[in-house]
TIPALUM-202496 format. One line per field, with one value per residue: y, z, x of N, C-alpha, C, O in turn; residue in one letter; residue number from 0. Coordinates in nm, 2 decimals. Each point is the difference from the previous one (the first is absolute). Layout:
N
n.y c(Y ...)
n.z c(Z ...)
n.x c(X ...)
ca.y c(Y ...)
ca.z c(Z ...)
ca.x c(X ...)
c.y c(Y ...)
c.z c(Z ...)
c.x c(X ...)
o.y c(Y ...)
o.z c(Z ...)
o.x c(X ...)
kelum c(a ...)
fiba c(NUM ...)
END
This chain:
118
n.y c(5.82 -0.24 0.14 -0.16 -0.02 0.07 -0.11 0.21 0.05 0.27 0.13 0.01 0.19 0.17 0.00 0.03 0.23 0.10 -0.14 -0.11 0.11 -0.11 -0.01 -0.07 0.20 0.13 -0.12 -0.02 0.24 0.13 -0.05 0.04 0.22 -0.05 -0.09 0.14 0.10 -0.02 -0.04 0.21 0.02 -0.05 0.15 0.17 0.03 -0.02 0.19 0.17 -0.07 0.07 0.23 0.07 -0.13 0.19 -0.16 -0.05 0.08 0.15 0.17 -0.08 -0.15 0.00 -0.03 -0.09 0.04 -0.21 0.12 -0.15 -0.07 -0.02 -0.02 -0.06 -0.10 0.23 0.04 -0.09 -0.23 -0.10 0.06 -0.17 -0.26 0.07 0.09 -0.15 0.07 0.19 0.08 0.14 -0.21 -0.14 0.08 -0.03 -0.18 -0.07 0.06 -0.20 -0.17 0.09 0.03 -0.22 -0.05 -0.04 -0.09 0.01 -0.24 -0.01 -0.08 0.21 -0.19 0.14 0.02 0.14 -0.01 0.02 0.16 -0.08 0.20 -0.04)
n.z c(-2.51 0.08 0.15 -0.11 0.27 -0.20 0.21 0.07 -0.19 -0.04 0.11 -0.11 -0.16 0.19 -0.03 -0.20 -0.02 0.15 -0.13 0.21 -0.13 0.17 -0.02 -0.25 -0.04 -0.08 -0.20 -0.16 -0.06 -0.10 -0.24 -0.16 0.00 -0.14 -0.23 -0.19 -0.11 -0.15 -0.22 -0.05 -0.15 -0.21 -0.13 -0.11 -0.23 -0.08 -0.12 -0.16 -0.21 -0.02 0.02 -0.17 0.13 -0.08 -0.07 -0.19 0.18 -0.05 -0.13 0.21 -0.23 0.19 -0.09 -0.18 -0.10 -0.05 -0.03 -0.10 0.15 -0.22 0.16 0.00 -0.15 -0.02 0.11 -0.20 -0.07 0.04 -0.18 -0.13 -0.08 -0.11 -0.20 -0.13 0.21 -0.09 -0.14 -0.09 0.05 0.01 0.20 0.20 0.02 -0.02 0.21 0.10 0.04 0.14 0.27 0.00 0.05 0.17 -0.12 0.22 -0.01 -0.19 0.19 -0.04 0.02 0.10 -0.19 -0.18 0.23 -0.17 0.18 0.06 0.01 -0.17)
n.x c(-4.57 0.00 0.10 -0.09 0.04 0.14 0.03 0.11 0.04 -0.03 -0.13 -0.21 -0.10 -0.03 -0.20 -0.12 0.00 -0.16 0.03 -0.02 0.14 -0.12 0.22 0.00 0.12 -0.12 -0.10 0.16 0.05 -0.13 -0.03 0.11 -0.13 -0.18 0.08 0.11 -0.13 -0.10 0.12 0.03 -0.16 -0.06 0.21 -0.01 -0.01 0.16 0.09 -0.01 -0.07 0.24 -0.04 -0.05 0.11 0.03 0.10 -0.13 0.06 -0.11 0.05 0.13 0.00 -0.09 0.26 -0.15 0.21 0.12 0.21 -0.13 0.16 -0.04 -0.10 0.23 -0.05 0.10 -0.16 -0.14 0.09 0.22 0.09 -0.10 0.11 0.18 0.11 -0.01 0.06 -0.14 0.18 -0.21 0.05 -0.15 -0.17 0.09 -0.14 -0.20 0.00 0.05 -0.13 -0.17 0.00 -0.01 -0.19 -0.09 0.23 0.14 -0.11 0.14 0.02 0.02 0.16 -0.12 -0.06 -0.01 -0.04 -0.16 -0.08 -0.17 -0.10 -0.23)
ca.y c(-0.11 0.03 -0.02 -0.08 0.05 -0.16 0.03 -0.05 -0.11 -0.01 -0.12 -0.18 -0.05 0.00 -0.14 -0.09 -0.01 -0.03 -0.14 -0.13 -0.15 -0.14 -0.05 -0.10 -0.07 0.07 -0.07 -0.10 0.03 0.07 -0.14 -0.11 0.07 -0.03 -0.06 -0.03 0.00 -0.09 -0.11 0.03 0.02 -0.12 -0.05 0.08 -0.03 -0.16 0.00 0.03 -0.10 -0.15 0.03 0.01 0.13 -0.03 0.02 0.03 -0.17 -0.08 -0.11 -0.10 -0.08 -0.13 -0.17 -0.08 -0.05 -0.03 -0.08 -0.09 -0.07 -0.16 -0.08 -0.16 -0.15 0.07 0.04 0.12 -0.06 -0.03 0.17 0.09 0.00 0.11 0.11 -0.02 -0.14 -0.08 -0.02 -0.08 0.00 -0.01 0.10 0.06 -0.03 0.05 0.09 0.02 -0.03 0.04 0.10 0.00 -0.01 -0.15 -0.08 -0.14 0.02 -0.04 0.12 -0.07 0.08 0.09 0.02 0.10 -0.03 0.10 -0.06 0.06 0.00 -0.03)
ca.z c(-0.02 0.05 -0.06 0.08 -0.03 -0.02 0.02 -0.08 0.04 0.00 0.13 -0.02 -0.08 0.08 0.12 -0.03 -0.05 0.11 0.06 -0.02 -0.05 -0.03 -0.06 0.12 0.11 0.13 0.09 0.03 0.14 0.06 0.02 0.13 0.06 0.07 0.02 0.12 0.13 0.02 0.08 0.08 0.11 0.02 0.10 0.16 0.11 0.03 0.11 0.15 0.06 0.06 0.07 -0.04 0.05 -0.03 0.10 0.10 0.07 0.04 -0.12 -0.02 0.06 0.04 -0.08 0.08 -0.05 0.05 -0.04 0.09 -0.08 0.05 0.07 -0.01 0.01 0.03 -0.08 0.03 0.07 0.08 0.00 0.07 0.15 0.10 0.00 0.07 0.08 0.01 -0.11 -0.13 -0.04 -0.12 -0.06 0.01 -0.10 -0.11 0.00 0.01 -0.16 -0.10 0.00 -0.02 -0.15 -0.02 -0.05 0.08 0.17 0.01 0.06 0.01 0.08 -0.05 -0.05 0.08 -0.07 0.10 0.08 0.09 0.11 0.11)
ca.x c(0.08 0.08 0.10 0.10 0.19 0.05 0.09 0.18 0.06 0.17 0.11 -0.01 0.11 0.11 0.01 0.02 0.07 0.15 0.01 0.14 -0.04 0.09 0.05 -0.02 0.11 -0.06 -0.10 0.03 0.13 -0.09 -0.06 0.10 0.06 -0.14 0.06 0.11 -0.02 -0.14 0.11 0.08 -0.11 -0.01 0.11 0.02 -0.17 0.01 0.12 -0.10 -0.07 0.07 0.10 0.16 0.08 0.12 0.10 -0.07 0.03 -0.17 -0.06 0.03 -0.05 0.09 -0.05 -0.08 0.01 0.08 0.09 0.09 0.07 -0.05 0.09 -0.01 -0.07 -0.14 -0.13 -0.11 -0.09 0.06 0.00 -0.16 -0.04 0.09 -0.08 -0.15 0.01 -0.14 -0.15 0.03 0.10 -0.03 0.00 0.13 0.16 -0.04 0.02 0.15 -0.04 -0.06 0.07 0.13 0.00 0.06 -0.09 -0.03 0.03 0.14 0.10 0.16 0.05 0.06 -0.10 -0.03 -0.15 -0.06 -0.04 -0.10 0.04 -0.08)
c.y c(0.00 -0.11 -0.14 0.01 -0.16 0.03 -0.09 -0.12 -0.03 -0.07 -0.12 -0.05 0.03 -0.10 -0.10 -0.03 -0.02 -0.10 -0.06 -0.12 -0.10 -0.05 -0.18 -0.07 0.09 -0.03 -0.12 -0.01 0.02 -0.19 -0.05 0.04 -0.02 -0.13 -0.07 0.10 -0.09 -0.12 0.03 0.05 -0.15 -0.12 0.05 -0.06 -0.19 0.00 0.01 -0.10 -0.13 0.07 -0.03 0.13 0.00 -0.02 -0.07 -0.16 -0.03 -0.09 -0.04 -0.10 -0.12 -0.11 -0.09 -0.12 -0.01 -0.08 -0.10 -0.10 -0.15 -0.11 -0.15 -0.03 0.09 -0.04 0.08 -0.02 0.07 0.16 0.03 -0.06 0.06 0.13 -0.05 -0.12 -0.04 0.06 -0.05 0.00 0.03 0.16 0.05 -0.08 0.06 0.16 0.02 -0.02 0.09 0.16 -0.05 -0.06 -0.15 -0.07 -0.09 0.03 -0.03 0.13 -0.08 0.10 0.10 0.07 0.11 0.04 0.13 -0.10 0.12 0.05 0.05 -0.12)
c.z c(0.08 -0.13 0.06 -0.05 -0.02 0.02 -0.10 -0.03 0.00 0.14 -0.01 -0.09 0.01 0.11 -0.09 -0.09 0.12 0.02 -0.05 -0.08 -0.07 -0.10 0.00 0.03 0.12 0.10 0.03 0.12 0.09 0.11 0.05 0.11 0.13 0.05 0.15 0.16 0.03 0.07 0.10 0.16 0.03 0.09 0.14 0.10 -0.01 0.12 0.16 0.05 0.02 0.07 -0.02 -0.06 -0.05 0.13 0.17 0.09 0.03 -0.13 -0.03 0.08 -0.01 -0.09 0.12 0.00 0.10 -0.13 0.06 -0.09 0.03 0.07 -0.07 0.05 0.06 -0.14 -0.01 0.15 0.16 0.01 0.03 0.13 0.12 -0.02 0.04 0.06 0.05 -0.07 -0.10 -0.11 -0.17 -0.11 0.00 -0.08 -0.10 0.01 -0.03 -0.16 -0.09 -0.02 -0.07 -0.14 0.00 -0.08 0.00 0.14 0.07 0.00 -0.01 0.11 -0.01 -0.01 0.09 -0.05 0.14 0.07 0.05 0.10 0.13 0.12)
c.x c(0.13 0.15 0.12 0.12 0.02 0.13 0.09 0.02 0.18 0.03 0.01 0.15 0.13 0.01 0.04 0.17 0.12 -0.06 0.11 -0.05 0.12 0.02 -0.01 0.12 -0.01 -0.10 0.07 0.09 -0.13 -0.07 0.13 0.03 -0.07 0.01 0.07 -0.04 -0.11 0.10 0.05 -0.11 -0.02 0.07 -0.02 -0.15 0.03 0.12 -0.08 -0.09 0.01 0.08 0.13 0.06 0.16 0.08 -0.09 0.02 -0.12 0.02 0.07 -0.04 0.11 -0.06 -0.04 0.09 0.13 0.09 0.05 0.07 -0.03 0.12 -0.04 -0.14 -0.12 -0.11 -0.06 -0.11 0.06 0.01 -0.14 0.00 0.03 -0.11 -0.16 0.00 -0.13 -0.05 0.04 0.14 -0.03 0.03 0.11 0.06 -0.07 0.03 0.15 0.05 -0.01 0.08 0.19 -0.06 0.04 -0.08 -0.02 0.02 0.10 0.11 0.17 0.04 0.10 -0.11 -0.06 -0.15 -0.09 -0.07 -0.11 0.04 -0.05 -0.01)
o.y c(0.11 -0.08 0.04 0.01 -0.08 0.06 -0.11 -0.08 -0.11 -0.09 -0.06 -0.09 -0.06 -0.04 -0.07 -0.11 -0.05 0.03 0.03 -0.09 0.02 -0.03 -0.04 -0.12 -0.04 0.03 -0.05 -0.10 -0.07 -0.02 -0.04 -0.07 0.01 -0.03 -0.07 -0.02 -0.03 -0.03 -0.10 0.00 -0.04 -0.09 -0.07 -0.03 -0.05 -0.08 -0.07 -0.01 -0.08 -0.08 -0.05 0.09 -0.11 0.08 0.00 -0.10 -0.11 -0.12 0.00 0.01 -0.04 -0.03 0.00 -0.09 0.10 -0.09 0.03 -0.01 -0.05 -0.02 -0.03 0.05 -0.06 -0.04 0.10 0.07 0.08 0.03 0.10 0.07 -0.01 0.01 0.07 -0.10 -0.10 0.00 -0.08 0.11 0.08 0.02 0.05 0.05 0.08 0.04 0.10 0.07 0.01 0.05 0.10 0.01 -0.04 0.00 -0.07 0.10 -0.01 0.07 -0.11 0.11 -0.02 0.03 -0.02 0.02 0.03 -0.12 0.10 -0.09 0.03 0.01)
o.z c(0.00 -0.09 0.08 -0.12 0.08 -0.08 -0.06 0.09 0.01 0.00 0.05 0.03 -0.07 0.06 0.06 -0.02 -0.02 0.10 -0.11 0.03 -0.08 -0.06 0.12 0.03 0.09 0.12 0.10 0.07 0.11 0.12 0.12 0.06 0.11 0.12 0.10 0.10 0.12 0.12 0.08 0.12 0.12 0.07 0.10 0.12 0.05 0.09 0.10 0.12 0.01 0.04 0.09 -0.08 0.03 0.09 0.12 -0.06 0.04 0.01 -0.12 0.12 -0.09 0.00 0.11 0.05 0.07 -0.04 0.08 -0.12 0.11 -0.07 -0.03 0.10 0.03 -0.11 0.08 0.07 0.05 0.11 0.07 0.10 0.09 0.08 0.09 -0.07 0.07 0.02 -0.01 -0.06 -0.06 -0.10 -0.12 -0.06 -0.05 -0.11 -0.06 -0.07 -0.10 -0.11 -0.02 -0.09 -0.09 0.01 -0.09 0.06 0.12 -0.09 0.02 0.03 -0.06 0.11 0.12 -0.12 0.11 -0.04 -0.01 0.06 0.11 0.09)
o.x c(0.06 -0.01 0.09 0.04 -0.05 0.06 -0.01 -0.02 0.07 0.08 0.09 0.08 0.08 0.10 0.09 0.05 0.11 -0.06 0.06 -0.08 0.08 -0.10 0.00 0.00 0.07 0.00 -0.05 0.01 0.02 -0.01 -0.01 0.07 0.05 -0.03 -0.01 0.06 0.01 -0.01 0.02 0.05 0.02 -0.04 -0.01 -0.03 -0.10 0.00 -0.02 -0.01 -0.08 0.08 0.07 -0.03 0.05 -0.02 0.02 -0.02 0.00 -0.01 0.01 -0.02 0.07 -0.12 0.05 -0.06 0.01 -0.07 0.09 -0.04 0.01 0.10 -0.12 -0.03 -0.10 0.06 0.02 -0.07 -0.08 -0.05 -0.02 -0.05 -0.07 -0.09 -0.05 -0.02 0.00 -0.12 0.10 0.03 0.07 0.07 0.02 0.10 0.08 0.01 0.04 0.08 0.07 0.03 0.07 0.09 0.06 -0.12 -0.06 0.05 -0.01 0.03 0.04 -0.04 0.10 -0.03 -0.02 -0.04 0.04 0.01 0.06 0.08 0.05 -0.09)
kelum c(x x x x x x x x x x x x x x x x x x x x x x x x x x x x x x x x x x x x x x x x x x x x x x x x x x x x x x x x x x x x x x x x x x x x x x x x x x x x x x x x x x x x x x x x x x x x x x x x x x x x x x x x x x x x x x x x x x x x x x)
fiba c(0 1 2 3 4 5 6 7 8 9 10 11 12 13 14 15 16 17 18 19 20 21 22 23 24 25 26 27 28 29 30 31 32 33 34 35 36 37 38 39 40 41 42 43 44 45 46 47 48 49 50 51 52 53 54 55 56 57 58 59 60 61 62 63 64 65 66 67 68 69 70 71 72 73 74 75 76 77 78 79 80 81 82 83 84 85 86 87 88 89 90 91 92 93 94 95 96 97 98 99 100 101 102 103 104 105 106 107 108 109 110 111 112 113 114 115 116 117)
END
């Protein structure tokens, strides 16, 4: 007959007693910790893929937009005909409208309003 060796089992129960175990305001520093770097990977990987950069002059972008001051007896109508003198007038006053927030199509003078400046 042969004889089988059943090994120890004392190292299992020294493995188990040096384990770390978390408290659960420990898993909770542990879970925000993960967290906040998963956000902070997140930031950095969107920075990167719109290219922006601190300090950086590529990502500024120039307003599309010109402040101008309304003179006597101009319009919305008379301001698109100048900015578009063969296209459609219509859409520019609705665009001029809509970017200063107007809630009529009546300008006073004095009146400082955006304009397009394509």
């Amino acid at each position: 007959m042969s004889t089988l060796a059943i090994p120890s089992l004392a190292p299992l129960e020294k493995q188990r007693k040096s384990q770390v175990r978390l408290t659960p305001r420990g898993r909770l520093v542990a879970r925000s910790a993960v967290v906040a770097s998963l956000s902070i990977l997140l930031a950095a990987s969107a920075s990167f893929i719109t290219g922006a950069t601190a300090g950086s002059k590529e990502s500024a972008v120039s307003t599309p937009y010109a402040l101008i001051t309304v003179k006597p007896g101009e319009t919305l109508w008379s301001i698109a005909s100048v900015l578009a003198a063969h296209g459609d007038r219509r859409d520019l006053v609705a665009e001029i409208s809509e970017i200063n927030h107007l809630k009529s199509p009546e300008l006073q003078a004095g009146q400082r309003i955006y304009i397009p400046t394509r």
